[in-house]
C-alpha positions in Angstrom: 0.8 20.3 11.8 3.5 19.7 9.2 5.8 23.3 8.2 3.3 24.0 5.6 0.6 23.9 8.4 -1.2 21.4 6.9 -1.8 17.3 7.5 0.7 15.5 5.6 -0.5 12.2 4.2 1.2 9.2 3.4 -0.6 6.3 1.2 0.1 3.1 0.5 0.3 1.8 -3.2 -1.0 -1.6 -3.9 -5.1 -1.8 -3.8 -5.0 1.6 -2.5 -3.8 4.0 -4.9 -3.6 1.5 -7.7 -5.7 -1.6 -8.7 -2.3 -4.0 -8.7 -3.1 -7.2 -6.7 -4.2 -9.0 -10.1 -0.5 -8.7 -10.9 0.6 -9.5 -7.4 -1.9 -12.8 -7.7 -0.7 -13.7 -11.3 2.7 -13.2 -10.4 2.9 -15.6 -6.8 0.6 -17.7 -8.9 3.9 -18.0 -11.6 6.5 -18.2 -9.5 4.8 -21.1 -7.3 3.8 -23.0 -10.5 7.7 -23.0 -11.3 8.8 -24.6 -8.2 6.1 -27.2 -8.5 2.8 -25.7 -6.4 -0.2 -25.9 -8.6 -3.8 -24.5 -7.6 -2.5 -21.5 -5.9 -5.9 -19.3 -5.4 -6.9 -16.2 -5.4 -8.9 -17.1 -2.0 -5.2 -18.0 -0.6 -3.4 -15.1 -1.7 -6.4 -12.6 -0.7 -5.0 -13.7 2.8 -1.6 -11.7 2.0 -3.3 -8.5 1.5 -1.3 -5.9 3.1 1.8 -7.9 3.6 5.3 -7.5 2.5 6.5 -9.0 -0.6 8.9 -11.3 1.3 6.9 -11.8 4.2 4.4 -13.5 1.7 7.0 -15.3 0.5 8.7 -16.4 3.6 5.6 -17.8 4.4 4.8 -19.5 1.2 8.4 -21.1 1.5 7.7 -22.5 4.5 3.9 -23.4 3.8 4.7 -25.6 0.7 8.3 -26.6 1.8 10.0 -24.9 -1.3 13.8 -25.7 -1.7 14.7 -21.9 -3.7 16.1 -19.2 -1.0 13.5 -16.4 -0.3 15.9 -14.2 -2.6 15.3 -16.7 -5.3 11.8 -16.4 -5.0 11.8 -12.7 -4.4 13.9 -11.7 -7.7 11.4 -14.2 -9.8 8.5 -13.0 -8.3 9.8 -9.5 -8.7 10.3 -9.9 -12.6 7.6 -11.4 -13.3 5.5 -8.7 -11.9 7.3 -5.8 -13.4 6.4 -7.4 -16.7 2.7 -7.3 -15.5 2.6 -3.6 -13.8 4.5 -2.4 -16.6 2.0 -3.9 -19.1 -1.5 -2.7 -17.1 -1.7 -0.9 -14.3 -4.2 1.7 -13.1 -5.0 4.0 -10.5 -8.4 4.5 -9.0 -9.9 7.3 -10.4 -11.1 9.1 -6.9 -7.1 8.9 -5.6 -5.6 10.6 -8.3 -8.0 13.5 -7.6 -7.6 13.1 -3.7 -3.9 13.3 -4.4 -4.1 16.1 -6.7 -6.5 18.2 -4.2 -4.0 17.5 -1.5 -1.1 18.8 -3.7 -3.6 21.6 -4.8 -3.6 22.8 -1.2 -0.1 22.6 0.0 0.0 18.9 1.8 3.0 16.9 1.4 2.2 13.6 0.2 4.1 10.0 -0.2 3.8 6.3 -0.8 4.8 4.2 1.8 4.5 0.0 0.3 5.4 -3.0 0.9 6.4 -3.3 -2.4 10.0 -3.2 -3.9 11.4 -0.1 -4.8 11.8 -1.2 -8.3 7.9 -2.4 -8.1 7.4 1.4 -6.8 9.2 3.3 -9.2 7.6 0.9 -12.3 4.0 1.4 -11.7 3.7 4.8 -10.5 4.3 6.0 -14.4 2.4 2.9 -15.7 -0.8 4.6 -13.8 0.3 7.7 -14.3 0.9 9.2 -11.2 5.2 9.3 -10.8 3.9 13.4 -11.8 2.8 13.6 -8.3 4.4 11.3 -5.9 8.2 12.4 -5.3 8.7 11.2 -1.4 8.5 7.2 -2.0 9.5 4.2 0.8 9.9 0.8 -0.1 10.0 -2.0 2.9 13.3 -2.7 1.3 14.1 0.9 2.7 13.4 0.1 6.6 14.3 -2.7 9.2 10.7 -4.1 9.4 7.6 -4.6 7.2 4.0 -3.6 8.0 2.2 -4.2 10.4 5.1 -2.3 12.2 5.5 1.3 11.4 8.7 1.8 9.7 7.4 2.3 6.3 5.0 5.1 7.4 8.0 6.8 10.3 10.3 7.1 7.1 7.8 8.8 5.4 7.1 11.3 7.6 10.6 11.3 8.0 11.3 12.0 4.6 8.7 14.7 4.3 10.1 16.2 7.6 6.8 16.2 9.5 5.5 14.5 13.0 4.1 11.4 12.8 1.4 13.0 14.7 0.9 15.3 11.3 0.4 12.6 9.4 -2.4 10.9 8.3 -2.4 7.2 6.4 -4.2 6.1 3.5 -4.6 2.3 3.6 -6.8 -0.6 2.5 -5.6 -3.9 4.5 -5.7 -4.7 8.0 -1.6 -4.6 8.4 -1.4 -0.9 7.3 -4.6 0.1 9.6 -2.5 -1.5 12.5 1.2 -0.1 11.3 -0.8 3.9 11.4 -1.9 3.1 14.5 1.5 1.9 15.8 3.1 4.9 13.9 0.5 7.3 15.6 -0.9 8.5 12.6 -4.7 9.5 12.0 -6.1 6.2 9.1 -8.3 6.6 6.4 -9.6 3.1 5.6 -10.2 1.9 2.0 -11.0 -1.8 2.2 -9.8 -3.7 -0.5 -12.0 -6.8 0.7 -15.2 -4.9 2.2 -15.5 -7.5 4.9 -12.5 -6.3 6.5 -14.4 -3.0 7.0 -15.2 -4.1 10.7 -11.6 -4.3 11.4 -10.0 -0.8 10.5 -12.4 0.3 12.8 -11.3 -1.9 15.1 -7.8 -0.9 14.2 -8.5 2.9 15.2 -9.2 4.0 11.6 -11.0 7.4 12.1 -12.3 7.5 8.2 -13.6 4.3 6.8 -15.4 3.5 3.7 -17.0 0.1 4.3 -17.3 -0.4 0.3 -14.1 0.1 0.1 -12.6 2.2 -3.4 -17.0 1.9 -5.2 -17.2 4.1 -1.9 -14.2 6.0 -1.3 -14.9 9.6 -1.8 -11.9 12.3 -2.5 -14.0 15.2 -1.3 -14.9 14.1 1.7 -11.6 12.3 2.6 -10.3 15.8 1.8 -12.9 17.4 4.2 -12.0 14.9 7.1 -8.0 15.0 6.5 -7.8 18.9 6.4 -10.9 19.2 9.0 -12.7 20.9 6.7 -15.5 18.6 6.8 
């Protein structure tokens, strides 16, 4: 258990806290158009879910033969998301009150992403939510991007807790696979409910096959504090 003798519990941001891969697909879908890609789908990019900014990219780079750098590519795509977030964001509903019950009851929290820290830091207030989250990790922050664990070991880190006290809040199959490499309990939100099979797979001990129509606060709440 963490100092406060409770579970500390680290989330990730994009499609699990907040509703941002829209803005993610809009944005990819901008930057590619600009270097000459057309039809870039939201079939295609639903295959990036969970993955860094720049490993997406590094891959789209490669994928399409793009001439720009990765940093290139990574400050465009960067801007033209920040427009986005900054216009629209919003969090789901049952998080905020999982986060808020959590704070409620003494458990450290953070958000662990993939994201940039600028990304981070610019739709936290858009969805209201920078009131709760103070302990925040980019992949920028750490040597490697999810599915290793660095993201989620610097959050526990951060929060000074074991990574054994922790438990991960996640909605792609990298994160499921980075808790379990970080040895941290999961609690599976699907973003694409088809993936549901795999955070099982992954070791997920709480999964909600619907993904966020199904996600529950109270009873991720029970299951995280085993109360339930």
């Amino acid at each position: 258990m963490s100092a406060t003798g409770t579970t500390a519990v680290v989330f990730d941001l994009d499609g699990t806290l907040v509703d941002s891969e829209p803005n993610y697909y809009e944005a990819g879908r901008r930057v590619l158009e600009a270097h000459g890609v057309t039809g870039f789908t939201w079939e295609e990019h639903a295959g990036f879910l969970g993955v860094g900014t720049r490993e997406t990219l590094l891959t789209l780079r490669e994928r399409y033969g793009l001439a720009a750098p990765v940093a290139e590519l990574l400050t465009e795509k960067n801007a033209a998301y920040l427009e986005l977030a900054r216009a629209s964001t919003q969090a789901y509903p049952q998080m905020r009150t999982f986060a808020e019950k959590l704070l409620a009851a003494g458990c450290p929290i953070a958000v662990a992403s993939g994201s940039s820290r600028a990304a981070i830091e610019a739709v936290l207030p858009a969805a209201g939510l920078d009131g709760l989250f103070t302990t925040l990790v980019s992949a920028e922050e750490v040597p490697r991007g999810k599915p290793e664990p660095d993201v989620f070991l610097e959050a526990a880190r951060r929060l000074g807790v074991r990574p054994a006290d922790c438990a991960v809040v996640e909605d792609a199959p990298p994160g499921w696979e980075a808790a379990r490499r970080a040895g941290m309990r999961c609690v599976a939100v699907p973003y694409l409910p088809e993936q549901a099979d795999e955070a099982a797979g992954a070791g997920a001990g709480l999964v909600f096959p619907g993904g966020q129509r199904e996600f529950s606060a109270e009873r991720a709440f029970a299951w995280v504090t085993g109360e339930g």
